[in-house]
N, C-alpha and C positions, 0 to 999 in steps of 0.2 A: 062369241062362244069359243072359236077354236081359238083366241087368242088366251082365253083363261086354259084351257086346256096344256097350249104351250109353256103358259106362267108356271102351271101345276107339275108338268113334268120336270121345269126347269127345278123346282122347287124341291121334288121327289129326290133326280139324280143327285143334287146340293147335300141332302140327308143322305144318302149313301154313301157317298165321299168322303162326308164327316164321317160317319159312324162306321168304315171300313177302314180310314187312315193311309192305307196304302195304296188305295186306286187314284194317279194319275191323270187327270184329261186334257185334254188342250183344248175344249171348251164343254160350257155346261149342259147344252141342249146335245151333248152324245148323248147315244144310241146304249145303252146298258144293260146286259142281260145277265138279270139277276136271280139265282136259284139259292140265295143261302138257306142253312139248315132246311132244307127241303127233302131229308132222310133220301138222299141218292147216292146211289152204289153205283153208278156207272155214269161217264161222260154224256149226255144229251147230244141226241142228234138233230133235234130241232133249231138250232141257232142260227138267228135272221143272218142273211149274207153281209147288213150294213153297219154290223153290230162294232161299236169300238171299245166295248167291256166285257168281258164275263168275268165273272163271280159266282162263286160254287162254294164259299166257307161252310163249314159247319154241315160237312155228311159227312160219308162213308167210302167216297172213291178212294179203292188201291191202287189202280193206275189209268192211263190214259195213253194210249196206245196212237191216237191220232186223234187231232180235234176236228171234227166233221166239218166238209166242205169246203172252201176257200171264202175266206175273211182276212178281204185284202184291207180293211181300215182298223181290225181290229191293233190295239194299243197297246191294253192292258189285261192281263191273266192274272185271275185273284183264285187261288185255292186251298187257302190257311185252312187248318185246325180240319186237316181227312186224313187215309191213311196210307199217302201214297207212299210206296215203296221201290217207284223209279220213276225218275226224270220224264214231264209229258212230251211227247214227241212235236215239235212247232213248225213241219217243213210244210202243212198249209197257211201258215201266218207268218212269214220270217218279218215282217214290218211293226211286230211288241216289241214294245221299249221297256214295259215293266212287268217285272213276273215278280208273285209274292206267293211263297209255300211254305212260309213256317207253321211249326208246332206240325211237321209229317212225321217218316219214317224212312227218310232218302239216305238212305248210305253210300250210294256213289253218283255221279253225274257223269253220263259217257257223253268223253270231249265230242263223236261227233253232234250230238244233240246240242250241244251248247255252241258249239261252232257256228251253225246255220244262223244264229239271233245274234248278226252283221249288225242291226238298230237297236240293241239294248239298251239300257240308261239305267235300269234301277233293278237290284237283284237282290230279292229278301229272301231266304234260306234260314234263317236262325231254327231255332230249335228243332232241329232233325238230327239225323246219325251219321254224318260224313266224314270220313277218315281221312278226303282228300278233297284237293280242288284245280277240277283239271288245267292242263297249261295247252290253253288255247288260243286262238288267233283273232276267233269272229268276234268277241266284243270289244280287242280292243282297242277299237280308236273310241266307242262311244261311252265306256260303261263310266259312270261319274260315282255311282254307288254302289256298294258289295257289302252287303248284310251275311255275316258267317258266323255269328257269335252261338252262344251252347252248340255246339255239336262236337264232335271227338276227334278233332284237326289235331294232328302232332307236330304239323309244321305249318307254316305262314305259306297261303295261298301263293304263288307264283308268280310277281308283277310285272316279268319282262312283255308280256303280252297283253297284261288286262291294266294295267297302272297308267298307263300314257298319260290317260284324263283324269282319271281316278280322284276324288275328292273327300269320300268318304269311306270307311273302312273299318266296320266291325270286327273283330275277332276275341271277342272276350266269352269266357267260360267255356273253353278250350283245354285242351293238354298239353300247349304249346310252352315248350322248353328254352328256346333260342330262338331269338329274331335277327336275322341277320342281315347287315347294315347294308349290302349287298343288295338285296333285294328292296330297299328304302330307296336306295338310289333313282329307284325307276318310278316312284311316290312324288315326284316333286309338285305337285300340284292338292298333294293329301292337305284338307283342312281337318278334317275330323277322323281320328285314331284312336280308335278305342280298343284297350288288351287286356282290359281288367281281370282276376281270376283265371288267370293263366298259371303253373308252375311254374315262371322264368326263373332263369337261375341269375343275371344279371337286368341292373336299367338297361335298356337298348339304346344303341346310339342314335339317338334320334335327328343328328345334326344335317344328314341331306333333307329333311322336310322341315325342315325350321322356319322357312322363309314367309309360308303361308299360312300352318299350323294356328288353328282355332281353337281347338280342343285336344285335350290330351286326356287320357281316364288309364291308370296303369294299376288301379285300386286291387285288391287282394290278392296279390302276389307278395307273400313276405318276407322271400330273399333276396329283393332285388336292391333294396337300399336307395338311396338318391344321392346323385353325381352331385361335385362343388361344381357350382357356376352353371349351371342351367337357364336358369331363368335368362339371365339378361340376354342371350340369343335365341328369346324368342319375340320377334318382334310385332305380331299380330295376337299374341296370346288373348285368350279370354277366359277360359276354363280350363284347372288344372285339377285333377282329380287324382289323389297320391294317398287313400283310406289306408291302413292296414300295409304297408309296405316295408318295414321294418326299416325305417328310417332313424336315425339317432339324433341329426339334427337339424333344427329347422332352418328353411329355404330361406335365410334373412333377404336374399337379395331380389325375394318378389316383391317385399311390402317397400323398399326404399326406391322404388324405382317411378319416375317424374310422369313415366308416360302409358301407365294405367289407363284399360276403357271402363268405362263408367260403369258396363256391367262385369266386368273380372270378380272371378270370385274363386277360392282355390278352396280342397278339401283335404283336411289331414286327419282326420280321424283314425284312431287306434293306433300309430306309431311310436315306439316306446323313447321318445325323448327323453333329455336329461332334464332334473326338475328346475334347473337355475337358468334352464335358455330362454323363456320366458321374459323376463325384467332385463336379460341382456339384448333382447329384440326391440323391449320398447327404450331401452339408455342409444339403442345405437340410433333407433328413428328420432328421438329427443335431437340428437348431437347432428341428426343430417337434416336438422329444421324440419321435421316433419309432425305436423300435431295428428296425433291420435287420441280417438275419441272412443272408448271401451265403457261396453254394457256395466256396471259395476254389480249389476242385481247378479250379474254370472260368479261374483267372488265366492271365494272359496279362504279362509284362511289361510294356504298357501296356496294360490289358485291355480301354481303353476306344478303343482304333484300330477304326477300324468291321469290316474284316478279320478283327481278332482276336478279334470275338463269340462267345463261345458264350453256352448256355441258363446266365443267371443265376437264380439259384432264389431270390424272397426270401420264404422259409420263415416267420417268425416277424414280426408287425407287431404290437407291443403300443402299443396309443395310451390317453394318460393320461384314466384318468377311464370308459375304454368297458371292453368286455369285452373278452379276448385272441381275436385274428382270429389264421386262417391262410390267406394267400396261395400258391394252390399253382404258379401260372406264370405269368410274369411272362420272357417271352422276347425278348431284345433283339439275335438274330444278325443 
């Protein structure tokens, strides 16, 4: 009996993990104290000492002043979608590696609060109201992720201190003007940069994180254009995301390149190209031995009118001499 019991919680915590997305554990049989949408306006003081989760989404907390008692194994702090309007105070837990609070009402974060969480790892914040992000100390040998995207940032978080390890990094739908290249420097380890919807006024030089860069997303920002020669310095690429950027002309030197992963896939949507660069992309991959193999149901009597985009699919890229790659999307509406 206590063995089904164990299977059952195992089973429980497994569905909550799923269905929360951003809880964390370092193994399945934690300890998880769960109160979502359970219409509370204020922090519980009831919380077992051995607990390594809470989770409190879906009420009504404005703030949290201190989280009751000492929970020394506690992990993970989940409190999306309430309506906290300051940073919760964590000096009886400094051992959370993950805190998740999007969709609040946080407009500032005081560095000392952030300071104390020395073991952070993973730091979701999106959809709230922050003007700023403070420059502090205590996360950063550990913080790998920085979730900061919608909220009302005018500048690019501050990475001499939180970058070190830094791997991933939100900051799209933002008010962000200028990225400066400065502050990239201390990125070398960024796989994942996301700045979409931002008002940049320039592409950012994105050349000190190139080395390990996975993904890029720099999508509805429409003055920023696209540099000559990008691609081929980027050696790990896999996702390029360039929607809406007021780009004039296409990035030829993504599709002719021998050493594509299998799942690359690039987005250009809404860019106002010119209508002739189209057949000049596929004469130049013709001429550098490259077969391409294009949806035709996508034609268009000039297929290449900017208008008349649809998703061309180039399926099949065998390039001479490598192994056969397949490109699964390759979207140019």
């Amino acid at each position: 009996m206590s063995t089904l019991l164990e299977m059952g919680q195992i089973i429980y915590n497994c569905l909550i993990i799923i269905f929360l997305g951003g809880v964390q554990l370092p193994y399945l049989n934690a300890s998880i104290y769960n109160r979502t949408n359970s219409s509370l306006t204020a922090m519980p003081s009831n919380i077992p000492a051995d607990t390594d989760a809470i989770v409190l989404s879906d009420n009504q907390i404005a703030r949290v002043d201190s989280i009751p008692g000492l929970l020394p194994k506690l992990v993970n702090f989940t409190m999306s979608r309430n309506i906290l309007s300051e940073f919760p105070d964590f000096t009886n837990c400094t051992n959370v590696t993950t805190v998740t609070l999007w969709r609040n009402q946080l407009t500032t974060i005081p560095a000392n609060k952030l300071d104390i969480l020395t073991n952070l790892v993973r730091l979701d914040i999106r959809h709230n109201r922050l003007h700023a992000f403070p420059d502090v100390p205590g996360p950063g040998n550990t913080l790998t992720q920085l979730l900061l995207s919608y909220n009302n940032l005018t500048e690019m978080p501050r990475t001499q201190k939180v970058g070190r390890n830094l791997q991933t990094l939100f900051v799209s739908g933002n008010k962000i003007r200028d990225i400066p290249r400065a502050l990239l420097e201390h990125l070398q380890n960024l796989t994942y940069f996301v700045i979409g919807g931002n008002p940049l006024r320039r592409f950012p030089d994105i050349e000190p994180i190139m080395a390990k860069l996975h993904t890029v997303e720099v999508d509805q920002s429409p003055e920023v254009g696209l540099p000559a020669g990008l691609f081929p310095q980027l050696p790990d690429i896999h996702t390029v995301s360039l929607n809406n950027i007021g780009a004039t002309v296409i990035p030829f030197d993504i599709c002719l390149r021998g050493d594509l992963p299998m799942d690359f896939n690039v987005h250009l949507k809404g860019n106002p190209f010119q209508c002739d660069q189209g057949m000049t992309w596929l004469k130049l991959a013709e001429e550098a031995g490259v077969t391409v193999s294009v949806d035709t149901s996508c034609y268009h009597p000039d297929p290449w009118i900017v208008k008349a985009w649809t998703t061309v699919d180039w399926q099949d890229l065998t390039y001479p001499g490598t192994l056969h790659k397949k490109v699964k999307d390759i979207i140019c509406i």
